[in-house]
C-alpha positions in Angstrom: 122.9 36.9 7.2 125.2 37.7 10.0 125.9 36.2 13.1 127.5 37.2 16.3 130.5 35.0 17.7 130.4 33.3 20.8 133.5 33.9 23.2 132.9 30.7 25.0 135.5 28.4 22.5 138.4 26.5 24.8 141.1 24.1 23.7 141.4 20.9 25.5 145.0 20.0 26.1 145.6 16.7 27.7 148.9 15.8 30.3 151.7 14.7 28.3 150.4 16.3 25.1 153.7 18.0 24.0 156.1 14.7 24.3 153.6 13.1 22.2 153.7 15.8 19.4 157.7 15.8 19.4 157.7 11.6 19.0 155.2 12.2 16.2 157.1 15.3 14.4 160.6 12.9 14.7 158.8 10.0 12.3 157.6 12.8 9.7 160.9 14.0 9.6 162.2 10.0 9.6 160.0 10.0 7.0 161.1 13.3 5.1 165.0 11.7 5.2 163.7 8.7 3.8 162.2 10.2 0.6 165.5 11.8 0.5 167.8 9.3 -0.2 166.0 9.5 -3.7 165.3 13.0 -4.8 166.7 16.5 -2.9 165.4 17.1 0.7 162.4 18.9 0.5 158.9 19.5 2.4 157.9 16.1 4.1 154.4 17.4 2.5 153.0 19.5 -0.5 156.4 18.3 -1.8 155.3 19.5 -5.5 154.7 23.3 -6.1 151.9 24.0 -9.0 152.8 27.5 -9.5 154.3 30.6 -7.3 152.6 33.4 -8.1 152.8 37.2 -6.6 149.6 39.1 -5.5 147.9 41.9 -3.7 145.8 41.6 0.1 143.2 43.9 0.3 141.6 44.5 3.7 137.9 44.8 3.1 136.1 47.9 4.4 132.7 47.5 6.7 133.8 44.8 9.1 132.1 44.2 12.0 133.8 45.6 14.8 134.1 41.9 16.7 136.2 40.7 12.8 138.6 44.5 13.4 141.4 42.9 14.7 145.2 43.3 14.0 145.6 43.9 10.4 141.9 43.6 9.3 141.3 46.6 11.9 141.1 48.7 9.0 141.4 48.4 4.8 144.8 47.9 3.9 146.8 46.3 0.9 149.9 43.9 1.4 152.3 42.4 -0.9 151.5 38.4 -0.5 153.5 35.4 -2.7 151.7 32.7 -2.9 152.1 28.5 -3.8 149.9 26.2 -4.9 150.9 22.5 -4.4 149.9 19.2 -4.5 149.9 17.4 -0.8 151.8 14.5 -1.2 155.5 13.4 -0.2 156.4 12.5 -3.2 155.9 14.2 -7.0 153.0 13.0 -8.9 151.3 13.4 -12.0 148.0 15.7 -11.7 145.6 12.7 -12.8 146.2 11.2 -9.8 143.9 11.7 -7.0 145.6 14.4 -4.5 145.4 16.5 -1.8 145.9 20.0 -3.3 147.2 23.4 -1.2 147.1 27.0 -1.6 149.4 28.7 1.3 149.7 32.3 0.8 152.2 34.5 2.6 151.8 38.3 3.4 154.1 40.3 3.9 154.8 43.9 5.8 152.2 42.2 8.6 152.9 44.7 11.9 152.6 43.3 15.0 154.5 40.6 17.3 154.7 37.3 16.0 153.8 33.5 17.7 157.0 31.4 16.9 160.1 31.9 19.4 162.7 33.3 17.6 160.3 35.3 15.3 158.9 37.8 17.3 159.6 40.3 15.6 159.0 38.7 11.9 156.6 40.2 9.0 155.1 37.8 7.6 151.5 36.1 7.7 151.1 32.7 6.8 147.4 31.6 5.3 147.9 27.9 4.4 144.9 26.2 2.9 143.9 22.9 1.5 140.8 21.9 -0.4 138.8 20.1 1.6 136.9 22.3 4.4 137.5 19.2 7.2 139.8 16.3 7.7 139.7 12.6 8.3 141.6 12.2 11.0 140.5 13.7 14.6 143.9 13.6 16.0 147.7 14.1 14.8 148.6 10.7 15.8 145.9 9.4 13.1 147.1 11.8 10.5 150.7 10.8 10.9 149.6 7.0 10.2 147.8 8.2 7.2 150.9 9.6 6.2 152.7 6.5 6.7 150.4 4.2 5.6 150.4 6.0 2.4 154.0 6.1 1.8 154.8 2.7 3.3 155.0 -0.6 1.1 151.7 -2.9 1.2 153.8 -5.1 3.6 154.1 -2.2 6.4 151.3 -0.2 5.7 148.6 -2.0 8.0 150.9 -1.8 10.9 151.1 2.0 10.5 147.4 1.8 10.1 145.8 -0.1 12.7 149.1 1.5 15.0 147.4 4.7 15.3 143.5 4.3 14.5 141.2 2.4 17.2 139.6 -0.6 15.0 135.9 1.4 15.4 137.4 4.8 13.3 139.2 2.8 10.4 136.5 2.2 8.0 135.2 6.0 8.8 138.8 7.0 8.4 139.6 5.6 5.4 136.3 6.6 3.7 136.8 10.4 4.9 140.8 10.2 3.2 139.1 8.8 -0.1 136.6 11.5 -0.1 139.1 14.0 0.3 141.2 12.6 -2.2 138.5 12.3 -5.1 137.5 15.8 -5.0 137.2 17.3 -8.6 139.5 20.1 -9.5 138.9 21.4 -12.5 141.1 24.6 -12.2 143.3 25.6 -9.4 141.7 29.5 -9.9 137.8 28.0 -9.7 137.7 25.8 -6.4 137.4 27.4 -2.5 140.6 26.6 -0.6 139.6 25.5 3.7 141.5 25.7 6.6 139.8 22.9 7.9 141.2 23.4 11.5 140.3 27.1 13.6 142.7 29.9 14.5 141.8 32.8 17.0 140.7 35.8 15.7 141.1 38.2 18.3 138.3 37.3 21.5 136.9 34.7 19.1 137.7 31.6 16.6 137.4 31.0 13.2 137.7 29.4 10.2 138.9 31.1 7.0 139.0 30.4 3.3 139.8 31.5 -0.2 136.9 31.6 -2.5 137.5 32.1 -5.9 135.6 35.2 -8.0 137.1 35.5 -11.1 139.6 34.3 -13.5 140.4 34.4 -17.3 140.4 30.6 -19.2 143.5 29.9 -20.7 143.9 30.6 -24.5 144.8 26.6 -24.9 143.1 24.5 -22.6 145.4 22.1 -21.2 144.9 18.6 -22.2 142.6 16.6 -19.4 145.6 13.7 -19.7 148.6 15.5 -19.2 150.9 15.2 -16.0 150.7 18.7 -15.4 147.2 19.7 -16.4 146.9 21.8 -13.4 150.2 23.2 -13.5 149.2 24.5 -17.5 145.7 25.8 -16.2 147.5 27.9 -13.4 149.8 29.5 -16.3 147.4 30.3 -18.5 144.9 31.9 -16.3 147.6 34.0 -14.9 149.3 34.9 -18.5 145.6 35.3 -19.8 144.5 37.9 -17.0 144.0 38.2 -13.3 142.3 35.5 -10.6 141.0 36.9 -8.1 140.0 35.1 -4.6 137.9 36.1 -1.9 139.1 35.5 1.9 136.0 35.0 4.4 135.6 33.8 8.0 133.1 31.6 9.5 133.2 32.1 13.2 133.2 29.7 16.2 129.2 29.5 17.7 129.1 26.5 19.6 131.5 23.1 20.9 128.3 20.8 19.7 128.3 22.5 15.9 131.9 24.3 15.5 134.2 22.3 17.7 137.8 23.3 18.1 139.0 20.1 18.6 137.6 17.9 16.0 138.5 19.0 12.7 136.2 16.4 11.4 133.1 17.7 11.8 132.2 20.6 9.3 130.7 24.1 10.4 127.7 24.4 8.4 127.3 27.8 6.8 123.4 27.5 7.9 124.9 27.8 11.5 128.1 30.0 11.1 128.0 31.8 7.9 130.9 33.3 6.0 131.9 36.5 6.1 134.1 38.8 3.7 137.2 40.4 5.1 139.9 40.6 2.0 139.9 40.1 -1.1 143.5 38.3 -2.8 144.4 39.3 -6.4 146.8 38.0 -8.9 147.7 40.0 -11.6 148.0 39.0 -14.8 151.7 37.6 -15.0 154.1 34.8 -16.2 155.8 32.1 -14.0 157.9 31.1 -16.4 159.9 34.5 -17.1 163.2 35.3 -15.2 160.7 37.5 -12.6 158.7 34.4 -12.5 161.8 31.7 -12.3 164.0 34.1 -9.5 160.2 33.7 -7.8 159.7 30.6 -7.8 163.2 29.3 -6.6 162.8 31.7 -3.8 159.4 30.7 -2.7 160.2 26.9 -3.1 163.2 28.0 -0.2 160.5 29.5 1.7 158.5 27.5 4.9 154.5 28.3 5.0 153.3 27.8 8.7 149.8 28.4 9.9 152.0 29.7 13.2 153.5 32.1 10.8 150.7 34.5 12.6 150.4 37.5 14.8 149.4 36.8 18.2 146.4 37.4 17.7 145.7 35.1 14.7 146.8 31.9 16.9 146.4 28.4 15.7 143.5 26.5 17.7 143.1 22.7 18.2 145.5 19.6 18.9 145.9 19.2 15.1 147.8 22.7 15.0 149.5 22.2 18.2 151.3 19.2 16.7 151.9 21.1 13.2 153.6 23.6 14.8 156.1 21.0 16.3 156.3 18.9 13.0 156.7 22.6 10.5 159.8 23.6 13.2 161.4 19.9 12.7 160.8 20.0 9.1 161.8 23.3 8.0 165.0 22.2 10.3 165.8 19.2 8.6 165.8 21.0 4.9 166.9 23.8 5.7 164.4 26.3 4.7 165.1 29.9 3.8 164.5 32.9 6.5 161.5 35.0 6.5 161.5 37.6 3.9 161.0 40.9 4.6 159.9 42.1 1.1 159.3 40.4 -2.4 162.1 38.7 -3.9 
């Protein structure tokens, strides 16, 4: 079943919008120094890296002419590094409940670029997470999240109830723990979610990676240990390829596909997904020097949804305030330049 997109979609961007985003980008940094005094500066989120593997893009053939823009205007095959993580602040073990990420970077991307300073950059930033929407409607409730979560039981309700109206907390907090408690029983076998649309030429979507294939690991990792997921990931990859579908589910409506509330889910009854690429990691290790020179240079790297040819914008308030908070944060630990080519 296809569907055709509605061009109707608008942002709504409220007075005094942008002072807001730079007040709340200053106390994720705050907060990104703060974990520093203990361990090296690094991401104020998705702090731990699973794995850094290397893969192919492959533009899909057959797309309808209102999905044929910018690179997916025609099949094509790009170079794209990739890193899964898991979404805290701080390093944990894999048995405890997470957020988990998959941001994938392409490379050789033609066309000019969003971020000032970048124009003329060639890279194209996919960054996922697991869950298809999030708990909080607005930055300023994902930043107390954040907070809350990192703070000590003695400050954690005044980061709480500091930036979620008393109505929204039990809903809140439910929605985080749902997100949290999702199974994952291999990195290679779960779907990967935006969660919040981009443009996509004339219209809006949302993206994500499904997976379609993957080899089990000749030892299967034991279900207790600290890096179970980390193991799976290695022995997929050294046992042969995984390979992930990217699809698009397209804007219809503000009442069933809203722009601006990243809570609500698009139903794939209303906008159903549609095939454009197809992302494939060969078999390989992370572990040899290849794998190790890799990694190190992907763990330097920033992965920015605003990253993204102009037309592949970011849409919503929740991606106008990440790409304030990504700037400050890839400031403050000094994050390696684009790359031009694999490292």
């Amino acid at each position: 079943m296809s569907v055709t997109p509605s061009l109707s979609w608008r942002e709504e961007i409220p007075v005094g919008e942008a002072e807001a985003h730079e007040a709340l980008a200053a106390r994720l940094v705050a907060l990104q120094r703060q974990r520093a005094q203990t361990r090296t500066l690094g991401r104020a989120l998705h702090y731990r890296s699973f794995g850094d593997p290397v893969g192919v893009f492959e533009v899909l053939p057959g797309l309808p002419s209102w999905a044929q823009v910018g690179l997916f205007a025609s099949p094509g095959r790009f170079d794209a590094l990739a890193r899964f993580s898991s979404g805290n602040g701080e390093p944990q073990p894999d048995t405890k409940p997470d957020a988990r990420g998959l941001a994938v970077k392409l490379l050789g991307v033609p066309g000019k670029k969003l971020i000032k300073g970048l124009e003329d950059a060639t890279t194209f930033d996919l960054v996922c997470v697991l869950n298809r929407t999030m708990p909080a409607r607005t930055a300023a409730e994902f930043v107390g999240l954040v907070e809350t979560v990192a703070s000590s039981p003695l400050k954690a309700p005044r980061h709480f109830f500091g930036a979620i109206k008393l109505g929204e907390v039990v809903p809140v907090l439910r929605r985080a723990k749902d997100g949290l408690s999702k199974p994952v029983p291999s990195l290679c076998a779960v779907e990967w979610h935006t969660a919040t649309p981009i443009r996509w030429g004339a219209a809006a979507v949302k993206y994500g990676f499904f997976p379609i294939s993957s080899v089990a690991p000749a030892k299967p990792p034991d279900e207790d240990a600290a890096d179970r997921l980390s193991q799976d990931l290695r022995g997929r990859l050294a046992a042969g390829p995984v390979v992930f579908e990217l699809r698009i589910q397209p804007y219809i409506d503000e009442a069933r596909t809203p722009i601006e509330d990243p809570r609500v889910l698009w139903e794939d009854a209303v906008s159903p997904w549609l095939p454009v690429a197809r992302l494939t990691f060969a078999q390989q290790s992370l572990d040899d020097e290849a794998g190790r020179r890799r990694r190190d240079a992907v763990e330097g790297m920033s992965f920015d949804p605003w990253h993204a040819p102009v037309e592949f914008r970011p849409l919503g308030e929740i991606n106008r305030a990440r790409a304030v908070a990504y700037r400050e944060s890839v400031i403050a630990r000094g994050a390696s330049a684009e790359p031009t080519g694999l490292p």
